[in-house]
N, CA, C and O atoms as a printed pandas DataFrame, in Angstrom:
     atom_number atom_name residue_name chain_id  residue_number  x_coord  y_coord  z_coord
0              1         N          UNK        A               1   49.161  -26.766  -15.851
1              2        CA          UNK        A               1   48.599  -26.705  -14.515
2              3         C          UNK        A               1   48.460  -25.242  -14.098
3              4         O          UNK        A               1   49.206  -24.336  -14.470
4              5         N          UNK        A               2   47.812  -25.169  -13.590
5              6        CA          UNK        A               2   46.728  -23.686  -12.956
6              7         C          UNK        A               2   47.486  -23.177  -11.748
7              8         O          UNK        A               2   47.545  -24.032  -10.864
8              9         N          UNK        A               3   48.138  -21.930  -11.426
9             10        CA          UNK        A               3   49.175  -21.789  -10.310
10            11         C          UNK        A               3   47.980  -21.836   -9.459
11            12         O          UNK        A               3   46.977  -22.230  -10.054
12            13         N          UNK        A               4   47.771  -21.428   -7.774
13            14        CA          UNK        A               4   47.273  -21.099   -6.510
14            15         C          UNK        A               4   46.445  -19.800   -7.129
15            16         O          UNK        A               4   45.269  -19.657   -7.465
16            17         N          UNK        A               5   47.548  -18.959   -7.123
17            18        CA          UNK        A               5   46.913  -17.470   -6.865
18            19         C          UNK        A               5   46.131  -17.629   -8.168
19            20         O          UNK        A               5   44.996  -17.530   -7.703
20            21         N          UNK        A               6   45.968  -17.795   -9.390
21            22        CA          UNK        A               6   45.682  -17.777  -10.687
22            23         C          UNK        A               6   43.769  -18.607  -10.174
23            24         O          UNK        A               6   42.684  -18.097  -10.454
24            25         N          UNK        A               7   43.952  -19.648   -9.571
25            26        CA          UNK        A               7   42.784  -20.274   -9.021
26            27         C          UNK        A               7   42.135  -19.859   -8.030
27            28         O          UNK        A               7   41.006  -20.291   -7.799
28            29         N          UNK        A               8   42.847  -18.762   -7.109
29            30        CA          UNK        A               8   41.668  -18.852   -6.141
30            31         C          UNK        A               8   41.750  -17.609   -6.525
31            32         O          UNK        A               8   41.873  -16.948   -5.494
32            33         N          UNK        A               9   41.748  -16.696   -7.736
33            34        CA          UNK        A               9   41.751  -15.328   -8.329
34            35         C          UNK        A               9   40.070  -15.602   -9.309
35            36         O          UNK        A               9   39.112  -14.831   -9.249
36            37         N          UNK        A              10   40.127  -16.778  -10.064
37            38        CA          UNK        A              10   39.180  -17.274  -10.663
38            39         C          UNK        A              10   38.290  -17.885  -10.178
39            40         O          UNK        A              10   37.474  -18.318  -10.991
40            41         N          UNK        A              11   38.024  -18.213   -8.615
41            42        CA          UNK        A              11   36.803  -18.982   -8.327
42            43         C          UNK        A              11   36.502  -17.282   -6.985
43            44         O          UNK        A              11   35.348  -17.216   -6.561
44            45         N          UNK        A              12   37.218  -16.457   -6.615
45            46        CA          UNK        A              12   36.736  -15.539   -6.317
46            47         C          UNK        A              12   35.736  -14.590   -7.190
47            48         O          UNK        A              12   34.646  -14.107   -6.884
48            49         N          UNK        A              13   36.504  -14.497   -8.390
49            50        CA          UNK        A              13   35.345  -13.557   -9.352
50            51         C          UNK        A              13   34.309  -14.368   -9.705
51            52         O          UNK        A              13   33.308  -13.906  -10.253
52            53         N          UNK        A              14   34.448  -15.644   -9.428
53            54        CA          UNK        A              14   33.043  -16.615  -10.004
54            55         C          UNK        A              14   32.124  -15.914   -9.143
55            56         O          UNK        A              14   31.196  -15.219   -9.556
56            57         N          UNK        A              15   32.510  -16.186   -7.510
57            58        CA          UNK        A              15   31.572  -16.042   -6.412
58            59         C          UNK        A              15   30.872  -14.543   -6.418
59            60         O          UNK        A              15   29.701  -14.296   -6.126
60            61         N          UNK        A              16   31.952  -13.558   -6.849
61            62        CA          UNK        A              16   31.596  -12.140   -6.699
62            63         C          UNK        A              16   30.463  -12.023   -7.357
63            64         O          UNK        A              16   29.493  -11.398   -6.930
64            65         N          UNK        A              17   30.551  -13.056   -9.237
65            66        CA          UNK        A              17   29.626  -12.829  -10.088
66            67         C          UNK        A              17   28.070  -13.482   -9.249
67            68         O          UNK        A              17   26.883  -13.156   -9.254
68            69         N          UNK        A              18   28.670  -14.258   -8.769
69            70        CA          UNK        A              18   27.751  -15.003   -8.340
70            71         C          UNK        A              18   26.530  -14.156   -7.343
71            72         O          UNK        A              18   25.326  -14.368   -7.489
72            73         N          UNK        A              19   27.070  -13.219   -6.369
73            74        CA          UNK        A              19   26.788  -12.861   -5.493
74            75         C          UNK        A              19   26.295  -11.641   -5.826
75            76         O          UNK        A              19   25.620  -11.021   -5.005
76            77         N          UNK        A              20   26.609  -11.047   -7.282
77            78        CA          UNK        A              20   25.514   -9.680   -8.168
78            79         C          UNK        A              20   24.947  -10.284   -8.268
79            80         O          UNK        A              20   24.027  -10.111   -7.468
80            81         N          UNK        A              21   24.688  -11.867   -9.402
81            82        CA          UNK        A              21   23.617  -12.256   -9.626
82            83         C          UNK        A              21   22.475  -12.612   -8.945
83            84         O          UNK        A              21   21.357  -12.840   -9.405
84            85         N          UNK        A              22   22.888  -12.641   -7.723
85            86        CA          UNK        A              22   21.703  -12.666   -6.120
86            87         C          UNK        A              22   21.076  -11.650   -5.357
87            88         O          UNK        A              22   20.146  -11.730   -4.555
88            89         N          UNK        A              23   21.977  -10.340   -5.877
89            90        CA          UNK        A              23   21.276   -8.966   -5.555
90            91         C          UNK        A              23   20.244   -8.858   -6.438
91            92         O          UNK        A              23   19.046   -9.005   -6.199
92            93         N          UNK        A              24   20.852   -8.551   -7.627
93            94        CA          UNK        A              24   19.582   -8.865   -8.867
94            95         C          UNK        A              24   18.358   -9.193   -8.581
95            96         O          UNK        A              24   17.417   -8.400   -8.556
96            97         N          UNK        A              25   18.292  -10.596   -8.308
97            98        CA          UNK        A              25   16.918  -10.986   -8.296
98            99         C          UNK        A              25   16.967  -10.535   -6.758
99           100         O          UNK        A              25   16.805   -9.356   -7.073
100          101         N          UNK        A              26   17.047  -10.480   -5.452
101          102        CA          UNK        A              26   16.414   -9.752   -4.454
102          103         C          UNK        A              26   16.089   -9.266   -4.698
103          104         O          UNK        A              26   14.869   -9.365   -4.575
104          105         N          UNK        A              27   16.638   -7.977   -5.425
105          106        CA          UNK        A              27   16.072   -6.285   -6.225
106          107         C          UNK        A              27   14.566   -6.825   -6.720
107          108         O          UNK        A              27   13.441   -6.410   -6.445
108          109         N          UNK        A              28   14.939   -7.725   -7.411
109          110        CA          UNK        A              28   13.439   -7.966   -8.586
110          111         C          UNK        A              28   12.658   -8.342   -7.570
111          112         O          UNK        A              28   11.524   -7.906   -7.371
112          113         N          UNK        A              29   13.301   -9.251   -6.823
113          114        CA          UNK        A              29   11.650  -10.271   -6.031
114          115         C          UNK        A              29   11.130   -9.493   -4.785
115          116         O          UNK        A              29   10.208   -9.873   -4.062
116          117         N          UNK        A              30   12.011   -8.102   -4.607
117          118        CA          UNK        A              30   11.157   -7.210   -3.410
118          119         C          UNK        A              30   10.303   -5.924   -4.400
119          120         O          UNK        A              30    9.224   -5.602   -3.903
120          121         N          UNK        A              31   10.555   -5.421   -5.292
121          122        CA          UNK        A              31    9.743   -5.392   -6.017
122          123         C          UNK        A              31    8.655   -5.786   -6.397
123          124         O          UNK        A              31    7.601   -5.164   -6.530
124          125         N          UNK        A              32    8.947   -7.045   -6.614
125          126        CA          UNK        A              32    7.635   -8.078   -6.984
126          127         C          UNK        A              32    6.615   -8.467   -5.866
127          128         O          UNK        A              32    5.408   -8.701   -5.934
128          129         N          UNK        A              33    7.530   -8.460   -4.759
129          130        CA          UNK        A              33    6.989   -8.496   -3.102
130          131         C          UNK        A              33    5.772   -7.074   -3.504
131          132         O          UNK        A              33    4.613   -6.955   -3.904
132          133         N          UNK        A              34    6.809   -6.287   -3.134
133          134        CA          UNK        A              34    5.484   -5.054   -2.734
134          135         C          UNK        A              34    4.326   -4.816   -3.713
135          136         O          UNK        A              34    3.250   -4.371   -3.315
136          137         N          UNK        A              35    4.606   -5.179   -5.254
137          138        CA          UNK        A              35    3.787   -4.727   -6.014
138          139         C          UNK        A              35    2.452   -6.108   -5.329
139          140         O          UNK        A              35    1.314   -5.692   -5.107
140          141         N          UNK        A              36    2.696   -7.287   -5.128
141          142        CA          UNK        A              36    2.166   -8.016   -4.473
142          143         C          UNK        A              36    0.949   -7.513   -3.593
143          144         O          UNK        A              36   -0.280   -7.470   -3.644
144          145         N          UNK        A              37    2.341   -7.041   -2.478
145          146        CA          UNK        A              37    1.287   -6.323   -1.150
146          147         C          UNK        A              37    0.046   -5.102   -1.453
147          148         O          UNK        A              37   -1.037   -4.876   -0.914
148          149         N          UNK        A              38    0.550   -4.668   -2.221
149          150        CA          UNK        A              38   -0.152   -3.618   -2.791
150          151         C          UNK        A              38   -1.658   -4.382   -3.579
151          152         O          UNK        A              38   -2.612   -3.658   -3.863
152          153         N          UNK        A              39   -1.677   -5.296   -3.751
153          154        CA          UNK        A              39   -2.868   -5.850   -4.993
154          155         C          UNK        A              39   -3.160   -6.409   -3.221
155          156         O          UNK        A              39   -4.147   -5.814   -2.788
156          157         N          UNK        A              40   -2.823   -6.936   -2.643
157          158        CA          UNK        A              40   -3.573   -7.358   -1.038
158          159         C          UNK        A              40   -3.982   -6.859   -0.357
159          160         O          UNK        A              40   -4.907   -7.374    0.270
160          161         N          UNK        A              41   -3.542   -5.544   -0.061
161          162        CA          UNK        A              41   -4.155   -4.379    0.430
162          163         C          UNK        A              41   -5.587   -3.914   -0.282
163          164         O          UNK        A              41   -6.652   -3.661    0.281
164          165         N          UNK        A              42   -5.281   -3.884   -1.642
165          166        CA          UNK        A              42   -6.161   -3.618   -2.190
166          167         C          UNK        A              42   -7.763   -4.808   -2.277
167          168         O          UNK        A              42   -8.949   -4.524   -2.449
168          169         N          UNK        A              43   -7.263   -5.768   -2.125
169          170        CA          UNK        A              43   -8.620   -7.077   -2.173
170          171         C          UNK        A              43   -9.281   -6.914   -0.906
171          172         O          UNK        A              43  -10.504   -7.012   -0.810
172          173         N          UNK        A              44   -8.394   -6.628    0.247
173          174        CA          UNK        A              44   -8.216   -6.844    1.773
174          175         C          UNK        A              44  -10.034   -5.761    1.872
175          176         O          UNK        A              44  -11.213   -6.048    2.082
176          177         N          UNK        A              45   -8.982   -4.089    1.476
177          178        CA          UNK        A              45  -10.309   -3.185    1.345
178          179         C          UNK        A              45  -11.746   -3.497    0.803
179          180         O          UNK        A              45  -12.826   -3.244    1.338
180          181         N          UNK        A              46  -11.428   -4.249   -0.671
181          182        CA          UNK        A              46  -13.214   -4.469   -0.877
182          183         C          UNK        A              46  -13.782   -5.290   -0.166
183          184         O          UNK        A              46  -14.932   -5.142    0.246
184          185         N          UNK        A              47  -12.886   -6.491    0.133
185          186        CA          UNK        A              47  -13.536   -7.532    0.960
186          187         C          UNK        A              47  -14.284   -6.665    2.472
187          188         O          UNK        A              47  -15.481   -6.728    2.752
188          189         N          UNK        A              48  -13.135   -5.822    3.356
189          190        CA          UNK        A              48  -14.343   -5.244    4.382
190          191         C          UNK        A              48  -15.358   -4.225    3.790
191          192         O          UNK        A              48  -16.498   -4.071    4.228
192          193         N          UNK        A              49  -14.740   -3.453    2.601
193          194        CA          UNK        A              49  -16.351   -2.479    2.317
194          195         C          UNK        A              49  -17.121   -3.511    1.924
195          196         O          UNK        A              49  -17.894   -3.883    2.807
196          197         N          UNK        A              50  -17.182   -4.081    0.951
197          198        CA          UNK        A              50  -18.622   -5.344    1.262
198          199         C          UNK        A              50  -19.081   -5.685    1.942
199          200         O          UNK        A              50  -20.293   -5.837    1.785
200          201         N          UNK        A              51  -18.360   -6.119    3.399
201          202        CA          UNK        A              51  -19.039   -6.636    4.234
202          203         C          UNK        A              51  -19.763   -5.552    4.962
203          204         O          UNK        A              51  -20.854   -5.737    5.501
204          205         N          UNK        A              52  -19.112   -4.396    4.962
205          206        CA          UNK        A              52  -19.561   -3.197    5.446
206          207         C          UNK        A              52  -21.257   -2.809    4.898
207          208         O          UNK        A              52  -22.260   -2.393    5.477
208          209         N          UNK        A              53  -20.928   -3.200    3.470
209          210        CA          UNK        A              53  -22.041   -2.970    2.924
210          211         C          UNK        A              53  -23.283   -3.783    2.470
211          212         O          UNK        A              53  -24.141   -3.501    1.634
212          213         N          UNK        A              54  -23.112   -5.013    3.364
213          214        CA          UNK        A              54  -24.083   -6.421    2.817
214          215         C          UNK        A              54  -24.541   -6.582    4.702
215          216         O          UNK        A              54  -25.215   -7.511    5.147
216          217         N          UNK        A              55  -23.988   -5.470    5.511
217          218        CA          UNK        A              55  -23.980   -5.907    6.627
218          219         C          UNK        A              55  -25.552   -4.985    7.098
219          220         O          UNK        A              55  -26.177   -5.295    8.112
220          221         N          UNK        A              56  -25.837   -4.255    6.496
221          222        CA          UNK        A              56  -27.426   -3.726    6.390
222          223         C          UNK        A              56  -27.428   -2.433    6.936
223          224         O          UNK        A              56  -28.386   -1.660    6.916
224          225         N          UNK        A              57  -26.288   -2.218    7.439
225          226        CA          UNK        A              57  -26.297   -0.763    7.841
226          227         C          UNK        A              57  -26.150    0.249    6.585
227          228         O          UNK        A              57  -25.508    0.122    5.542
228          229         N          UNK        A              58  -27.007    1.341    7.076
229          230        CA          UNK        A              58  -27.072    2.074    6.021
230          231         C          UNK        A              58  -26.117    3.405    5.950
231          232         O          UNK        A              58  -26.699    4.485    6.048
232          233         N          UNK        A              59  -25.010    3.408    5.824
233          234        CA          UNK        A              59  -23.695    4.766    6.148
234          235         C          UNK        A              59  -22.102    3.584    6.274
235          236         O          UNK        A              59  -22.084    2.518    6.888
236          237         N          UNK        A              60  -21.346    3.981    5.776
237          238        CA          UNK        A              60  -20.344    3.306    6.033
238          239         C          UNK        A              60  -19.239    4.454    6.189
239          240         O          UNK        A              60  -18.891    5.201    5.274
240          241         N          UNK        A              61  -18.728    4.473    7.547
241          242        CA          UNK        A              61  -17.783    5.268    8.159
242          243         C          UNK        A              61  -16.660    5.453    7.144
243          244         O          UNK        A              61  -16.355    4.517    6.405
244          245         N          UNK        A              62  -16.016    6.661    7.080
245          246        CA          UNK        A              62  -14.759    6.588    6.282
246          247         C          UNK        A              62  -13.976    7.192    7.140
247          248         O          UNK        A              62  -14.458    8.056    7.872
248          249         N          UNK        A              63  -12.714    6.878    7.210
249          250        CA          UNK        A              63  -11.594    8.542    7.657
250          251         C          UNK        A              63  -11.492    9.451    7.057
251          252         O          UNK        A              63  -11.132    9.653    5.897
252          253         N          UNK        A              64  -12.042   10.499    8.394
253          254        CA          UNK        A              64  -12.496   11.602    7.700
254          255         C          UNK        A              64  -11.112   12.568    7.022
255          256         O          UNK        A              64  -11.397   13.318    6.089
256          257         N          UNK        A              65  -10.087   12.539    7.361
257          258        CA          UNK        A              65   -8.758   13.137    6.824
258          259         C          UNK        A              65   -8.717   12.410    5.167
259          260         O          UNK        A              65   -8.227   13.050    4.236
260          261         N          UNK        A              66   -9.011   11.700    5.067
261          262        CA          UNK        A              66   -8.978   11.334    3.723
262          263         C          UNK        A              66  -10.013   11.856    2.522
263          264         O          UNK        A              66   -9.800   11.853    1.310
264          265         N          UNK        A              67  -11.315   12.347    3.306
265          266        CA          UNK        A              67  -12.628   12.631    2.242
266          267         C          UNK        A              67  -12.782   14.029    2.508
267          268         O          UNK        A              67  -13.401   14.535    1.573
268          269         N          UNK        A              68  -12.382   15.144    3.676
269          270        CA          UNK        A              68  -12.946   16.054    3.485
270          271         C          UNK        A              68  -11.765   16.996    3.640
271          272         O          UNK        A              68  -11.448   16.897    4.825
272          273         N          UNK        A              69  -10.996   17.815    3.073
273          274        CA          UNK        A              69  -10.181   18.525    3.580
274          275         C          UNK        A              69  -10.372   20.354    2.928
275          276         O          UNK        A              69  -11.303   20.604    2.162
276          277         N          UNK        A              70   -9.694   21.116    3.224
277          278        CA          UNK        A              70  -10.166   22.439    3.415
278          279         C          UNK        A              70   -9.025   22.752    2.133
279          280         O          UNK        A              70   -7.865   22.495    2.456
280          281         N          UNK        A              71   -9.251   23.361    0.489
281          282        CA          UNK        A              71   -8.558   23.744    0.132
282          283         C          UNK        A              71   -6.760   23.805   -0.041
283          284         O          UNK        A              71   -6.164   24.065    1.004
284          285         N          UNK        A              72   -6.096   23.630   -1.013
285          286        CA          UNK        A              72   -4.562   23.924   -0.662
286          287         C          UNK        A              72   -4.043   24.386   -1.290
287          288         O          UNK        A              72   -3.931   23.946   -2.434
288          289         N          UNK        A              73   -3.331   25.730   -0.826
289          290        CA          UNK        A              73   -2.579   26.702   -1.540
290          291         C          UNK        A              73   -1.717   26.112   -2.673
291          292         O          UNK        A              73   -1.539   24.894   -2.652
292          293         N          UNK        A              74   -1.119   26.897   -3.735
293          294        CA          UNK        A              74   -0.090   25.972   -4.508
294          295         C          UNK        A              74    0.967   25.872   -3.762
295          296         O          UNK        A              74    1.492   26.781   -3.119
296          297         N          UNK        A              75    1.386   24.474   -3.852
297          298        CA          UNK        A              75    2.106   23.999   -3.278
298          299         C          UNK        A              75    2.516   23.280   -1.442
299          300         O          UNK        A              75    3.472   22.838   -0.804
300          301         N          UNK        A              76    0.979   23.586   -1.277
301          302        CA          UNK        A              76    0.784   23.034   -0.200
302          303         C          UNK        A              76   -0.224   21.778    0.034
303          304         O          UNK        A              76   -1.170   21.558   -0.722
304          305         N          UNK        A              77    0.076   21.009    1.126
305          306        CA          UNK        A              77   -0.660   19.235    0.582
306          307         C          UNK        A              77   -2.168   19.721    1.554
307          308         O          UNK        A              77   -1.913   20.344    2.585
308          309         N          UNK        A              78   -3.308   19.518    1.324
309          310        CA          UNK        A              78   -4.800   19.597    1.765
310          311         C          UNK        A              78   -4.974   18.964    3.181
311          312         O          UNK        A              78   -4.914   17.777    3.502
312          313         N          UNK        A              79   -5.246   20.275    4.081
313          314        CA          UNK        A              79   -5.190   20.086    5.425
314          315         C          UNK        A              79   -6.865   19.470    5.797
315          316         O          UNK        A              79   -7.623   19.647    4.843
316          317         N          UNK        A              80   -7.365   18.953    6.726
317          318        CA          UNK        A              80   -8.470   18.463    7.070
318          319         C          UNK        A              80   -9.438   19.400    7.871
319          320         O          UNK        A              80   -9.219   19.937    8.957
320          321         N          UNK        A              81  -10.604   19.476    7.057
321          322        CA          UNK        A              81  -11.234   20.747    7.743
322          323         C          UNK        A              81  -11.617   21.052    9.274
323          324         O          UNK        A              81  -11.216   20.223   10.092
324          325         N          UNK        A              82  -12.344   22.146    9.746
325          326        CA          UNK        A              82  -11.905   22.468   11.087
326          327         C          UNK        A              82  -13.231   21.153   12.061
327          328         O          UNK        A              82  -13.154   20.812   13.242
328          329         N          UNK        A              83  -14.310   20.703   11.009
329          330        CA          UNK        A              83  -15.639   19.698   11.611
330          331         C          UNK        A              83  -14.716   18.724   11.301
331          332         O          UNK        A              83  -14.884   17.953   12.247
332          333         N          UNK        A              84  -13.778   18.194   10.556
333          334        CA          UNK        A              84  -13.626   16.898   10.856
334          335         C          UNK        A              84  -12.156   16.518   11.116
335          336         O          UNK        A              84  -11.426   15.841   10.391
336          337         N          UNK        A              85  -11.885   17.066   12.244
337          338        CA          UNK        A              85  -10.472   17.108   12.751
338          339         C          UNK        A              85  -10.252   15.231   13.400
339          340         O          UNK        A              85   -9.223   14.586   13.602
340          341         N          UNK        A              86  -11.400   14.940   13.529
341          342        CA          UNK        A              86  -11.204   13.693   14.473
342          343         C          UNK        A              86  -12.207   12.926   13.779
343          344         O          UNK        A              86  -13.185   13.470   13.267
344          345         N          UNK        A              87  -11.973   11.506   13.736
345          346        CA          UNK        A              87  -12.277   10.203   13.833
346          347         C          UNK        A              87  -13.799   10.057   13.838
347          348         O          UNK        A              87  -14.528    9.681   12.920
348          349         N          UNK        A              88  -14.194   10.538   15.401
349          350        CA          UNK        A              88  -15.586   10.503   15.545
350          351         C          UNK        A              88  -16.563   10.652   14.656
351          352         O          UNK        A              88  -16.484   11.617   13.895
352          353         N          UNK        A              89  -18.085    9.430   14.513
353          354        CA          UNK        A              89  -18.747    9.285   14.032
354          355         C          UNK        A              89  -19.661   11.194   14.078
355          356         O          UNK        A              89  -20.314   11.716   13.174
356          357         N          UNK        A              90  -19.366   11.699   15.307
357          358        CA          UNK        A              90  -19.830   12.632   15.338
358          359         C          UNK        A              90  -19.620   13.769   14.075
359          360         O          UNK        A              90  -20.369   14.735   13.930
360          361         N          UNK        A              91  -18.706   13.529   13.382
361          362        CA          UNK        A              91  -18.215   14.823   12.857
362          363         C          UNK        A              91  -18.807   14.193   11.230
363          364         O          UNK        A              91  -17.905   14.081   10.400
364          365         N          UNK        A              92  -19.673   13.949   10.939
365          366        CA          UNK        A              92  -20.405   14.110    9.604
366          367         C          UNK        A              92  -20.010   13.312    8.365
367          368         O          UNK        A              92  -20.433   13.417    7.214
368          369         N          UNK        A              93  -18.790   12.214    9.052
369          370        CA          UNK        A              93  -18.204   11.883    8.113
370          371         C          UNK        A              93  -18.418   10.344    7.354
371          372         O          UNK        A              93  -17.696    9.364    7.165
372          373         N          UNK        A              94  -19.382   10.599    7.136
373          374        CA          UNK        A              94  -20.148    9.364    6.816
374          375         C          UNK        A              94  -21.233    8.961    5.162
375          376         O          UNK        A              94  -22.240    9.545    4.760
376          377         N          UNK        A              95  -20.708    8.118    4.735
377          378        CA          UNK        A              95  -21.542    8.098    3.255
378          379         C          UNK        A              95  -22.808    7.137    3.355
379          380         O          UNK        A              95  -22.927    6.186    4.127
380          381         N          UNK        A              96  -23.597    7.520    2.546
381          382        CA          UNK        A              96  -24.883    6.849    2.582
382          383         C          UNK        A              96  -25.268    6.422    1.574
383          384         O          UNK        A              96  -25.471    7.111    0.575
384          385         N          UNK        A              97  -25.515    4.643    1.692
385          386        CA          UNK        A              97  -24.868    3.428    0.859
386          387         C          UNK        A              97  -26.595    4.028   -0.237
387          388         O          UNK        A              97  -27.652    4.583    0.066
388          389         N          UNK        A              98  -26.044    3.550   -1.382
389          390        CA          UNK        A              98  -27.414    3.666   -1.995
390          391         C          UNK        A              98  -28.440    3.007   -1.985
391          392         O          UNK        A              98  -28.299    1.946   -1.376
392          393         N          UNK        A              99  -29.901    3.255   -2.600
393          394        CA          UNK        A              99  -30.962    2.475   -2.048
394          395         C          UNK        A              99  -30.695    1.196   -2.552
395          396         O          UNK        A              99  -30.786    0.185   -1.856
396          397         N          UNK        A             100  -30.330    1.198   -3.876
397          398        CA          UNK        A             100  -30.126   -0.791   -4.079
398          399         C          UNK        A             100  -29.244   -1.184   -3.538
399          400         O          UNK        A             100  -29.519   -2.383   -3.485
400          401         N          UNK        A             101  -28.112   -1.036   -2.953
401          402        CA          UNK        A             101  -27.692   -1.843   -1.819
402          403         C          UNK        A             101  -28.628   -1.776   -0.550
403          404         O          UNK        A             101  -28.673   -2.575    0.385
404          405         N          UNK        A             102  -29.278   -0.760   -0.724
405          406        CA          UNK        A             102  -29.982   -1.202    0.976
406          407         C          UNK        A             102  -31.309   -2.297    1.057
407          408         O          UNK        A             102  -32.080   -2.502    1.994
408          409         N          UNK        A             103  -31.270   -2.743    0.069
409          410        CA          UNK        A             103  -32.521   -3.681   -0.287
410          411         C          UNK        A             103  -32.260   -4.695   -0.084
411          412         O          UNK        A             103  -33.076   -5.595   -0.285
């Protein structure tokens, strides 16, 4: 026969094991989460540039901090030039869809 302490010494390390083996896969399945989100994000985008681009307009707006920026020293990350500091359609920042999509 199995003393007290000897048993609840052995169904504690069960649980402990038990309870890595549940970090584990969290670890894995948020991983697996984001690599997820990431492929959704990514469908999410073509789905509106298509529509952007089946929608007959001919220019499809981008953010401009992302397409035009001014040079960067080594070691410095590429600042956004001094015309396209802002958002606005005004500031040039705009691509122009090609002629076979515009057909």
């Amino acid at each position: 026969m199995v003393s007290w302490p000897e048993e609840l010494n052995r169904r504690e390390a069960a649980v402990r094991q038990e309870i890595d083996e549940l970090r584990d896969q969290i670890e894995e399945l948020t991983g697996h989460l984001a690599d997820r989100e990431v492929v959704l994000s990514r469908l999410e985008i073509a789905r509106e540039t298509r529509t952007e681009i089946l929608s007959g307009d001919e220019t499809v707006m981008v953010a401009p901090e992302r397409f035009r920026t001014q040079p960067a020293r080594s070691g410095q990350t590429p600042t956004p030039s001094a015309d396209c500091a802002s958002a606005s359609p005004a500031c040039g920042c705009a691509i122009r869809a090609p002629a076979a999509w515009r057909t």
